[in-house]
Structure formats: structure tokens, C-alpha cells
C-alpha positions in Angstrom: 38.3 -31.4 27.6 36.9 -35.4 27.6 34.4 -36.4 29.5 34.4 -40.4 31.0 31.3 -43.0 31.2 31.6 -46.2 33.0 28.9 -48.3 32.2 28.5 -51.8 33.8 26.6 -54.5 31.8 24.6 -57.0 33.1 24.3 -60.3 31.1 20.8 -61.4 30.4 20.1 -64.5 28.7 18.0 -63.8 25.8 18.8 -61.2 23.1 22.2 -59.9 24.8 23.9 -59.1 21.7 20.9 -57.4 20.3 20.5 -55.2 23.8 24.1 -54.1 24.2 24.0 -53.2 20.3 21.1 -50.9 21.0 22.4 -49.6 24.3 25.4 -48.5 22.8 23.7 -46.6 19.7 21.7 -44.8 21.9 25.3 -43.9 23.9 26.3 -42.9 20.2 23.7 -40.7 19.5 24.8 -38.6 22.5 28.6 -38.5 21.3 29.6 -40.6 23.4 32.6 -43.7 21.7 33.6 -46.4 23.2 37.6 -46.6 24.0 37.6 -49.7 26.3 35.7 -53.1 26.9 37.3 -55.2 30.1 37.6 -58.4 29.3 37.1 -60.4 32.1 34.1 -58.0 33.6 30.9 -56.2 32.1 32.4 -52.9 32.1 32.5 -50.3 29.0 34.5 -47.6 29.1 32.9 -44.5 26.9 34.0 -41.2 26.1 32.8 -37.6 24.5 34.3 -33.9 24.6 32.5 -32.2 27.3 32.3 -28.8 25.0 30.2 -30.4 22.1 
């Protein structure tokens, strides 16, 4: 069974790359993946099986 995360990202103005890179590592860490970025909105879509 999956398990969904919908993250909304809020654009800052210095470092944003650098942030988001981090943020989703830490995501990573904790098994989650991403499996969709909207395009025209700061949402992330992640997923991870519940029964890790």
C-alpha cells in the first residue's frame, strides 16, 4: 500500500534552489520520492509504501 504527500512550496528569494534541494533530501531520508512537480504551481507530489 502507497502512501501520498502534497507539499506546497513557497518561493523565497534568496537560496531557493538550495532550500528545496535540502527539503526534499530530508523527504528522501524518510522514503519518501517524488512522482510529480505541477508546473504552473508550487506543488510536489511525494510518495512512500506505508509498510516500510
Amino acid at each position: 500500500m502507497k502512501e501520498y504527500k502534497v507539499i506546497s512550496w513557497k518561493m523565497g528569494l534568496t537560496n531557493n534552489n538550495e532550500r528545496l534541494e535540502e527539503a526534499l533530501n530530508q523527504f528522501a531520508m524518510s522514503g519518501w520520492r517524488v512522482i510529480h512537480i505541477a508546473e504552473n504551481s508550487a506543488r510536489i507530489v511525494l510518495e512512500r509504501d506505508k509498510n516500510r
